[in-house]
C-alpha atoms as a printed R data frame, in Angstrom:
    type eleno elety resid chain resno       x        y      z
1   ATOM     1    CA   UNK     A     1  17.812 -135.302 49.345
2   ATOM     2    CA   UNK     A     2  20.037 -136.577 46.354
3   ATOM     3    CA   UNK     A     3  22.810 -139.149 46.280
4   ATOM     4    CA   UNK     A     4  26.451 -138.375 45.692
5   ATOM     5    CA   UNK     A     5  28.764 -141.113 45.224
6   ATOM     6    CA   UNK     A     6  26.513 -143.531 46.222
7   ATOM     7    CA   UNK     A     7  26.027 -141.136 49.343
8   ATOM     8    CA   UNK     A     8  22.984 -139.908 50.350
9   ATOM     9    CA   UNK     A     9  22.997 -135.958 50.821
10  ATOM    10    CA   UNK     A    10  20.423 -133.655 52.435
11  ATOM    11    CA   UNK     A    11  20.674 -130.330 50.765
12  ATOM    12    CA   UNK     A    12  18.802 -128.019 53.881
13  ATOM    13    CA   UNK     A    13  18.408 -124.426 52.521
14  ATOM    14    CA   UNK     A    14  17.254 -122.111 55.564
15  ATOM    15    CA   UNK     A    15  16.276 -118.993 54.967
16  ATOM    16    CA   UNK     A    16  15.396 -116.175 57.535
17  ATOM    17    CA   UNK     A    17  11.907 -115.112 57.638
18  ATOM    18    CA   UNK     A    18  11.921 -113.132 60.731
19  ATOM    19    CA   UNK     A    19  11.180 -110.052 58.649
20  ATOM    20    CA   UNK     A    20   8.748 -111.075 56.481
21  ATOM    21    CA   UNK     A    21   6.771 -112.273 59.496
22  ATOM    22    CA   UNK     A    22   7.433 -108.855 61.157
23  ATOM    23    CA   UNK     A    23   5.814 -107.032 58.177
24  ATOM    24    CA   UNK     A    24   3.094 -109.384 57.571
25  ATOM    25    CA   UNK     A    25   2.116 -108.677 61.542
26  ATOM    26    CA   UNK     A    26   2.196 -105.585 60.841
27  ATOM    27    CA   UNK     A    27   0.369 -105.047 57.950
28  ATOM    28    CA   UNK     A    28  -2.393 -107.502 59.666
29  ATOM    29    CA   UNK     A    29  -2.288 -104.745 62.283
30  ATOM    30    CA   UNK     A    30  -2.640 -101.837 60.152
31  ATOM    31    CA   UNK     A    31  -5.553 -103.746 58.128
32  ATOM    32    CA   UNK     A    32  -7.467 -103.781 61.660
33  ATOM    33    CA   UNK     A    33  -6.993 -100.482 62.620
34  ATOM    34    CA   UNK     A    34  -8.196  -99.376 59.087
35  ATOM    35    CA   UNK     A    35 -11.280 -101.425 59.726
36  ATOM    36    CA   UNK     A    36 -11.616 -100.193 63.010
37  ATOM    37    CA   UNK     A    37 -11.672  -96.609 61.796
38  ATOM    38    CA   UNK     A    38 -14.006  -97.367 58.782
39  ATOM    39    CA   UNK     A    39 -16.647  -98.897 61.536
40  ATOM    40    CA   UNK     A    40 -16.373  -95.909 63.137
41  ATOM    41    CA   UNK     A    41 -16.850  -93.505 60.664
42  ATOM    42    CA   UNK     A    42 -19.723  -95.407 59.387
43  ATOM    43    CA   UNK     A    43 -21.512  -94.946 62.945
44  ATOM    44    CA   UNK     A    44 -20.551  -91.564 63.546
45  ATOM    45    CA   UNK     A    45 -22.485  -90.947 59.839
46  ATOM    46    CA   UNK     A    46 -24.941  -93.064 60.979
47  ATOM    47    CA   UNK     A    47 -25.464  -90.733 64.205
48  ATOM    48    CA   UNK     A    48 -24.949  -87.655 62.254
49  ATOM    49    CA   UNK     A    49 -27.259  -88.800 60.058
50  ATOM    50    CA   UNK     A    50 -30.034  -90.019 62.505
51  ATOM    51    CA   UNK     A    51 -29.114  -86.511 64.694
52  ATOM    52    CA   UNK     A    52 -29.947  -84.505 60.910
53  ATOM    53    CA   UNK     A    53 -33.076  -86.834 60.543
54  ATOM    54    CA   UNK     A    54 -34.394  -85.488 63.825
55  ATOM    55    CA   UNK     A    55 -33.619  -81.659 63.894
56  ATOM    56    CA   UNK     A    56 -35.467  -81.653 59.975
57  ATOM    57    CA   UNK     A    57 -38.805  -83.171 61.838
58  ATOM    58    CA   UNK     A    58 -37.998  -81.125 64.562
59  ATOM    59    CA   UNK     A    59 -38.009  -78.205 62.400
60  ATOM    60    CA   UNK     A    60 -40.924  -79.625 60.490
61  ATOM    61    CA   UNK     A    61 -43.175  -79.913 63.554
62  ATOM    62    CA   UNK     A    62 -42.146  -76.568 65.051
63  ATOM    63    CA   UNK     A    63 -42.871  -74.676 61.617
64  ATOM    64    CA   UNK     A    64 -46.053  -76.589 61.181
65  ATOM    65    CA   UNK     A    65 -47.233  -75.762 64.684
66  ATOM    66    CA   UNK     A    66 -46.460  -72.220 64.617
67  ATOM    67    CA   UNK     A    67 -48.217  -71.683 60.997
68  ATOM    68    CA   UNK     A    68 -52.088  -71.602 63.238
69  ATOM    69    CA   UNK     A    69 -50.958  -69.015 66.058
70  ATOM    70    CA   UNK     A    70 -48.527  -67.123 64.066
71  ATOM    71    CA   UNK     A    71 -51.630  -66.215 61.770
72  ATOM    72    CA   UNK     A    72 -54.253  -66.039 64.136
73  ATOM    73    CA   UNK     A    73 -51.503  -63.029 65.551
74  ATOM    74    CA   UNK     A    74 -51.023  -61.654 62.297
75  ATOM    75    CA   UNK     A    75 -54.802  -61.231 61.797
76  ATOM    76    CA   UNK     A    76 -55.352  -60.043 65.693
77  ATOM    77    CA   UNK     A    77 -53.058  -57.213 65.098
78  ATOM    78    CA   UNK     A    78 -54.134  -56.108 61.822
79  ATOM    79    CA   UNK     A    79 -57.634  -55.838 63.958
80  ATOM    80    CA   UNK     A    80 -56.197  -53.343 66.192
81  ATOM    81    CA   UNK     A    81 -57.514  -49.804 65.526
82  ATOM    82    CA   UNK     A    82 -54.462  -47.776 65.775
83  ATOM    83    CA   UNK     A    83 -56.933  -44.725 66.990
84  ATOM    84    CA   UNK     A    84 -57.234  -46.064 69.831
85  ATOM    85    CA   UNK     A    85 -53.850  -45.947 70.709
86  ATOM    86    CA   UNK     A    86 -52.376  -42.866 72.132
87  ATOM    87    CA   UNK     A    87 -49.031  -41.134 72.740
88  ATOM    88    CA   UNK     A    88 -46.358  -41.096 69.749
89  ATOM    89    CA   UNK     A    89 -44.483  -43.372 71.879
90  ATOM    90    CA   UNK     A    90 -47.289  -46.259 72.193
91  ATOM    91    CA   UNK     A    91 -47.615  -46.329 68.609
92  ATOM    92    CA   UNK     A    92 -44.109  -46.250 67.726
93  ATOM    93    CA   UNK     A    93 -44.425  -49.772 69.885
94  ATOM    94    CA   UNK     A    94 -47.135  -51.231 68.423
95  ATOM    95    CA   UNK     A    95 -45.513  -50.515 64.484
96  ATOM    96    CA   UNK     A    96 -42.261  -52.836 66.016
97  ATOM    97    CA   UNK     A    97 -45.055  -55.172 67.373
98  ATOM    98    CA   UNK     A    98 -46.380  -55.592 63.947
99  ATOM    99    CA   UNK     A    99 -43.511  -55.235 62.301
100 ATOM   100    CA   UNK     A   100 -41.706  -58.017 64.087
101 ATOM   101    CA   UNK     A   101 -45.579  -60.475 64.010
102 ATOM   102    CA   UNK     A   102 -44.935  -59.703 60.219
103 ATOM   103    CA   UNK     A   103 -41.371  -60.805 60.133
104 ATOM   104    CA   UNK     A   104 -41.871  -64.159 62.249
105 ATOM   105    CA   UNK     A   105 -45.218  -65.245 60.038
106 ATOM   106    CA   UNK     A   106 -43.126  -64.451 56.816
107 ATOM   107    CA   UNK     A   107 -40.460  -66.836 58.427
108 ATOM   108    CA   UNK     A   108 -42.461  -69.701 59.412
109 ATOM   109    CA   UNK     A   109 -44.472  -69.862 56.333
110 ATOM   110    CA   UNK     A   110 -40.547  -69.562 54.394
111 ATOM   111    CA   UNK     A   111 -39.583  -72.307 56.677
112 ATOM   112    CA   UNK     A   112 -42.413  -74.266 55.616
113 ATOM   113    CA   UNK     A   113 -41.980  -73.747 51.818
114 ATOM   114    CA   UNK     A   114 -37.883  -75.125 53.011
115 ATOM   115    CA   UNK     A   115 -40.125  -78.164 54.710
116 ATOM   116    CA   UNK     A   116 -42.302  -78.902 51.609
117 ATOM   117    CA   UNK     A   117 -39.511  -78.888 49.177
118 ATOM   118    CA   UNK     A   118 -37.032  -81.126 50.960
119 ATOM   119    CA   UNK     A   119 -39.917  -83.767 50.754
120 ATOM   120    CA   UNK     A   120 -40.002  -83.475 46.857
121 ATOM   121    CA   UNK     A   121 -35.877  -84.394 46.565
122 ATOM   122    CA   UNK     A   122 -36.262  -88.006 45.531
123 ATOM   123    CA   UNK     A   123 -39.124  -87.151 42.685
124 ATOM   124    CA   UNK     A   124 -38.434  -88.859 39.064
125 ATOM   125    CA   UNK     A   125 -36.465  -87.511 36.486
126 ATOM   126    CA   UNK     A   126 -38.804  -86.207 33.463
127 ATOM   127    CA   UNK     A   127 -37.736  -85.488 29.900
128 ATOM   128    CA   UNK     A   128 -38.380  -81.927 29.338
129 ATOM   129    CA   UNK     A   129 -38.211  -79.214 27.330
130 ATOM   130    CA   UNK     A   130 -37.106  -75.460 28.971
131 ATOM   131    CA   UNK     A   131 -38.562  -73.460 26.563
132 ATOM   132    CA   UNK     A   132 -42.324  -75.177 27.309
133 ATOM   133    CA   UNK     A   133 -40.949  -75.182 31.241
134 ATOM   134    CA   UNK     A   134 -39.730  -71.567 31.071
135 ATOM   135    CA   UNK     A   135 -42.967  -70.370 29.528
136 ATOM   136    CA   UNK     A   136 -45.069  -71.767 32.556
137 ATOM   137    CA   UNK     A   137 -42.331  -70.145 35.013
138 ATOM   138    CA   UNK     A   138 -43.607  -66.864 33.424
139 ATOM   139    CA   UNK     A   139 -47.093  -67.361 33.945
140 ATOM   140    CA   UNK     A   140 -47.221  -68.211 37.576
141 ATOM   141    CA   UNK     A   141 -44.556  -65.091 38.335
142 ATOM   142    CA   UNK     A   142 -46.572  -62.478 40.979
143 ATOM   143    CA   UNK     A   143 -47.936  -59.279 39.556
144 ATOM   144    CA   UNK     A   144 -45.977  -57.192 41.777
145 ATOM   145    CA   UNK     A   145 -42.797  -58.816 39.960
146 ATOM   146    CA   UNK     A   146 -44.090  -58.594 36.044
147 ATOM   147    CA   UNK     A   147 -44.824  -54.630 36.500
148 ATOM   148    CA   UNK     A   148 -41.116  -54.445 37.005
149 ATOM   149    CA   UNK     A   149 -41.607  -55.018 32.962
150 ATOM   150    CA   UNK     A   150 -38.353  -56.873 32.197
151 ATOM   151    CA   UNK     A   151 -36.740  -57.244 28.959
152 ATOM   152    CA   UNK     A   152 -36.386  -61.053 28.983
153 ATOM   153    CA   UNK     A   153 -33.994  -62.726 26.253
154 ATOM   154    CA   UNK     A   154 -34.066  -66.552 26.232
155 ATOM   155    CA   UNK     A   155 -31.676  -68.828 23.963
156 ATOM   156    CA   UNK     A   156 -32.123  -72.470 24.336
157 ATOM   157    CA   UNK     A   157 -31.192  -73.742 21.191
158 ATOM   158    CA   UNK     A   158 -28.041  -75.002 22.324
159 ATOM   159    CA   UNK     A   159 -29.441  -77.289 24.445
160 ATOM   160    CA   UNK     A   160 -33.565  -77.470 24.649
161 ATOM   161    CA   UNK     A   161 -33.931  -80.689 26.330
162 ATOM   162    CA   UNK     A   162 -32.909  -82.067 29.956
163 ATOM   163    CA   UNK     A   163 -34.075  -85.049 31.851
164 ATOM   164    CA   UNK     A   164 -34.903  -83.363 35.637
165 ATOM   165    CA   UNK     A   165 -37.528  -83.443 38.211
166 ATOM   166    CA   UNK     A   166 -40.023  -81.276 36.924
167 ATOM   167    CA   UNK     A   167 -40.778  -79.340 40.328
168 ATOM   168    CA   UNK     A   168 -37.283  -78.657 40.342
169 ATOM   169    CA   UNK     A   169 -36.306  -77.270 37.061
170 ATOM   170    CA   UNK     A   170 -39.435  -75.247 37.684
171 ATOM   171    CA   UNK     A   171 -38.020  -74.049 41.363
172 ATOM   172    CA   UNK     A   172 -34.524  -73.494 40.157
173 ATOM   173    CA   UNK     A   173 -35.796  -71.042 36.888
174 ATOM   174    CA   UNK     A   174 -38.652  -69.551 38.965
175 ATOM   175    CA   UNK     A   175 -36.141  -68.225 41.757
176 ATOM   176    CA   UNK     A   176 -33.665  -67.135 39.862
177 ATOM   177    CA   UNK     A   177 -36.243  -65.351 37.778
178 ATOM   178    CA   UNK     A   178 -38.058  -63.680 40.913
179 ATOM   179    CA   UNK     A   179 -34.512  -62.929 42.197
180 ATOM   180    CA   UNK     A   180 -33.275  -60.811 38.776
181 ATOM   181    CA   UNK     A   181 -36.608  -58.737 38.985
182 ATOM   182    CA   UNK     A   182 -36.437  -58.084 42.773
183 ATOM   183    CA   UNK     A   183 -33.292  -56.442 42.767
184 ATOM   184    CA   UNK     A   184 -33.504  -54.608 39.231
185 ATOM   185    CA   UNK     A   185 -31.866  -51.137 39.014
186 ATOM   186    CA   UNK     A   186 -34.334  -47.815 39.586
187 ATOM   187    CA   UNK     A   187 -31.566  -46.751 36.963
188 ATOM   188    CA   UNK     A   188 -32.045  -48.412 33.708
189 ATOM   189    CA   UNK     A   189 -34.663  -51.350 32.488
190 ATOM   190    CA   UNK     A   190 -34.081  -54.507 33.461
191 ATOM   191    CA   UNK     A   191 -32.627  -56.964 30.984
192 ATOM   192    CA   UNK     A   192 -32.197  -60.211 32.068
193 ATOM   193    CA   UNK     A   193 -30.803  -63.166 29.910
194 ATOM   194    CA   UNK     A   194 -31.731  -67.183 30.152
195 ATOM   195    CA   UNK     A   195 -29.654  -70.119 27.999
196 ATOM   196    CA   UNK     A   196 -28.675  -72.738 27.952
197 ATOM   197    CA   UNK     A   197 -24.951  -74.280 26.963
198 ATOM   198    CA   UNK     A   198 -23.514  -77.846 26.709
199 ATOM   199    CA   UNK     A   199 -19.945  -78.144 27.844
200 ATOM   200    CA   UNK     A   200 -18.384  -82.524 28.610
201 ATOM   201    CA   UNK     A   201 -22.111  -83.660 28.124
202 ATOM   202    CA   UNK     A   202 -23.107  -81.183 30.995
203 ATOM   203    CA   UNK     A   203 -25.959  -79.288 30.984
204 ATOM   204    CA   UNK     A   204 -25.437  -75.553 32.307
205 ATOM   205    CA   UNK     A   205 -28.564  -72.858 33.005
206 ATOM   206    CA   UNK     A   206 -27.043  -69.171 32.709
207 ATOM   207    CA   UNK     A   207 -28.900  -66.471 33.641
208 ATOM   208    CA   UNK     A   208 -27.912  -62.797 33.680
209 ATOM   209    CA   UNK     A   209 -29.218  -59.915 34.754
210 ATOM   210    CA   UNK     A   210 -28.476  -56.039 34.764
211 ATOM   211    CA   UNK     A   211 -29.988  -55.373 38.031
212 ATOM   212    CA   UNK     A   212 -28.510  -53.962 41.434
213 ATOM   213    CA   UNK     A   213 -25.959  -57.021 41.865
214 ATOM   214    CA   UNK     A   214 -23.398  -57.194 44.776
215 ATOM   215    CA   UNK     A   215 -19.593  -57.889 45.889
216 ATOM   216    CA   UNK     A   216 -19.412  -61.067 45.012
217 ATOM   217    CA   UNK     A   217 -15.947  -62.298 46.433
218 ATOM   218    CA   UNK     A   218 -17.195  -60.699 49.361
219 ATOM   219    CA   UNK     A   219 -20.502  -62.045 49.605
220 ATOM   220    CA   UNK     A   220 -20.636  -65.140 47.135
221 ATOM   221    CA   UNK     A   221 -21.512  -67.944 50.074
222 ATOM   222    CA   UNK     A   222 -23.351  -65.745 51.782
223 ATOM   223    CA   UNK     A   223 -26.240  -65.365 49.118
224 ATOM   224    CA   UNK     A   224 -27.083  -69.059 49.058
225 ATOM   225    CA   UNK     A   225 -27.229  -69.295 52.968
226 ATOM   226    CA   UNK     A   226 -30.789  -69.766 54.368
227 ATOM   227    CA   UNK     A   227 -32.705  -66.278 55.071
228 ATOM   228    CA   UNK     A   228 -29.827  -64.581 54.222
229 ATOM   229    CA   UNK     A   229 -30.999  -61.361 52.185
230 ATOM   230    CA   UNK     A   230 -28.306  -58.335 51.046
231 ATOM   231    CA   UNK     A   231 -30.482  -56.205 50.230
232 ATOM   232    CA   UNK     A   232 -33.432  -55.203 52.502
233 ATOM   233    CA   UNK     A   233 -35.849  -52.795 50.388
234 ATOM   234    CA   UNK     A   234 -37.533  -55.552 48.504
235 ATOM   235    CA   UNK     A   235 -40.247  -57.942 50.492
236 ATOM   236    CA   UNK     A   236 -38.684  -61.491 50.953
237 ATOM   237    CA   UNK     A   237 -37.151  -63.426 53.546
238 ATOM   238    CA   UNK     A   238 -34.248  -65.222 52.054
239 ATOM   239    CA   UNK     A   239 -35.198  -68.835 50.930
240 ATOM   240    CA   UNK     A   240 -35.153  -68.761 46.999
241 ATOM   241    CA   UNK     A   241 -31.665  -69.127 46.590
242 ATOM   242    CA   UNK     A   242 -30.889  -71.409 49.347
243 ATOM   243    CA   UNK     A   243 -33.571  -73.887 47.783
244 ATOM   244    CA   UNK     A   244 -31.339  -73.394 44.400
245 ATOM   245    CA   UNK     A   245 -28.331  -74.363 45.682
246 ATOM   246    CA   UNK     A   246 -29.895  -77.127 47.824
247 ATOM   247    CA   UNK     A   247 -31.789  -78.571 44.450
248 ATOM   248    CA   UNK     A   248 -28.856  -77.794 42.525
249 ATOM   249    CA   UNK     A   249 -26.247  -80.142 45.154
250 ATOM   250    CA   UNK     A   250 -29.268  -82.511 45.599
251 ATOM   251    CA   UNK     A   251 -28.288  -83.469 41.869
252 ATOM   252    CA   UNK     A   252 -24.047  -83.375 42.067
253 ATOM   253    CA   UNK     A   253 -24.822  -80.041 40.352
254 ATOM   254    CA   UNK     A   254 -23.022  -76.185 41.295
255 ATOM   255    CA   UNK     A   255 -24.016  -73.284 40.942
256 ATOM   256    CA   UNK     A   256 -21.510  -70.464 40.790
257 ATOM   257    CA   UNK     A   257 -22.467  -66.481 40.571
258 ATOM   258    CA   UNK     A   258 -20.511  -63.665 39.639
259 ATOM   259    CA   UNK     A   259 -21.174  -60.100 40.579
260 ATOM   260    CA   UNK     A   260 -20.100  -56.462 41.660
261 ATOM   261    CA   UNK     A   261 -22.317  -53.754 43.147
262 ATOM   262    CA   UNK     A   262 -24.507  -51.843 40.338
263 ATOM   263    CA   UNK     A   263 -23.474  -54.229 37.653
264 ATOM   264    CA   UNK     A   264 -26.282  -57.143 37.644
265 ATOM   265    CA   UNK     A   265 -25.102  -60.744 38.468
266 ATOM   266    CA   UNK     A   266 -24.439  -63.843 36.571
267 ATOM   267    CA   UNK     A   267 -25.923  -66.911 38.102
268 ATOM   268    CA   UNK     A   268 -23.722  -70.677 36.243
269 ATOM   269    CA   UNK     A   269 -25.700  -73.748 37.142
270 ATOM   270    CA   UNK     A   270 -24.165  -76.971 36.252
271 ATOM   271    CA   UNK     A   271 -27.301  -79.213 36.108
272 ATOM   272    CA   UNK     A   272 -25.179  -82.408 35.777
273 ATOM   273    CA   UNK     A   273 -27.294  -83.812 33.382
C-alpha cells in the first residue's frame, strides 16, 4: 500500500501458481516412487544376497559331507580284484564304475578347494615382491607338471612390487602357471612368458604361453566358468581358472585372454592395484 494524492492505494499483484503447484506435486510424486523403488531394490539384494549366503553353506556342507564316503568309495573300489570279475562285459562296467567314483571324488575335493578359497577373500593386503612370490610358485608346482620342462622367461622389472593378499597373488600365478604346462604342445617345447607392466597406475600380470591354446572368441567365457575344461587329455577338473577370475573380480580386477587353436594363449590380468 502507498499513497497517491493523499489517497491511499493497494497495489495487489496476483500471480497464477496453478502450475508451479502442479509440478511441485508432481515431482513430490516422482521423488516417492524413486524411493519406493530404491527400498525395493535394496530388499530384493538383500534376499538375493541372503538366498547366495545359503546355497554357498549349502554347497559347503554338501561338499564337506561327501569328502568321508566319496573316499571311503574311492578306496573300496580300488580294493576290488578285477580277477574276480568275469565276462568282458562285467568289466567294461566296473571301469565306468570307477571311472565315474574317480570323477565325483575329484569333484568334491575341487569343490572343496572352491569352499576353502572363498573363505580367504577378505585377507589383508601385503606388500610384496613377484619375483620372491613367483619363485615359491615354482617350488610347490607338482612333479608331474615340472617334467613337462618348460622354458620359463620372467620380466618384472617394470613393476616388481604390488600390495595383494598373499594367498592370492600366489593362487592367481600358480594356476595360470599349472594351466600353461597342462596344455603344452607334444609339438615344440614349451615357452611360457611372466611380466609385469604398469599402464594409469594399474598393475597388469601377463603371461604367455606357446602351448595347445583354443578359439578364443568362441570359447573366451567359457574357460573361466566353474569345471569347465576344453580339453580332456590332461587330469583336472576345471577350478583353476574359475578361482582366477573369481580372485581377480574379488579385487575390481579383469582378466582378459586371447587365443586360437595350436597357437598358445595370452592370459591380461588387471590387478587394480
Amino acid at each position: 500500500m502507498y499513497i497517491i494524492d493523499d489517497r491511499p492505494v493497494v497495489h495487489v499483484h496476483i500471480q497464477n501458481i496453478t502450475e508451479r503447484k502442479q509440478a511441485e506435486e508432481k515431482m513430490k510424486k516422482l521423488n516417492t516412487a524413486l524411493e519406493e523403488e530404491v527400498s525395493k531394490a535394496e530388499l530384493n539384494a538383500k534376499k538375493v544376497e541372503t538366498k547366495n549366503r545359503e546355497l554357498e553353506e549349502l554347497a559347503y556342507v554338501a561338499a564337506h559331507d561327501l569328502k568321508a564316503p566319496i573316499t571311503n568309495l574311492n578306496v573300496l573300489i580300488e580294493m576290488i580284484n578285477t580277477q574276480s570279475i568275469r565276462g568282458d562285459k562285467d568289466i567294461e562296467l566296473f571301469n565306468k564304475l570307477k571311472n565315474n567314483i574317480e570323477q565325483v571324488y575329484k569333484k568334491v575335493f575341487a569343490l572343496n578347494d572352491v569352499i576353502n578359497f572363498k573363505t580367504t577373500l577378505n585377507d589383508q593386503k601385503k606388500h610384496l615382491e613377484f619375483e620372491k612370490v613367483f619363485d615359491e610358485v615354482k617350488q610347490n608346482i607338482p612333479d608331474r607338471l615340472k617334467s613337462k620342462n618348460a622354458d620359463i622367461d620372467v620380466d618384472f622389472s617394470e613393476c616388481s612390487e604390488i600390495e595383494y593378499p598373499p594367498l592370492h597373488l600366489i593362487s592367481i600365478l600358480q594356476n595360470l602357471l599349472s594351466n600353461s604346462m597342462k596344455f603344452k604342445s607334444p609339438d615344440r617345447l614349451l615357452k611360457i612368458e611372466v611380466k609385469t607392466i604398469k599402464r594409469n597406475e594399474s598393475v597388469y600380470l601377463l603371461i604367455k604361453d606357446n602351448g595347445l591354446g583354443f578359439d578364443a572368441e568362441k570359447h573366451g567365457e567359457k574357460v573361466f566358468g566353474l569345471f569347465k575344461r576344453l580339453h580332456t587329455h590332461e587330469e583336472g577338473v576345471g577350478v583353476g581358472l574359475y578361482i582366477v577370475k573369481s580372485i581377480v573380480e574379488t579385487h575390481g580386477g579383469k582378466i582378459e585372454v586371447k587365443s586360437k587353436p595350436n597357437e598358445g594363449a595370452l592370459f591380461t590380468i588387471n590387478l587394480n592395484n
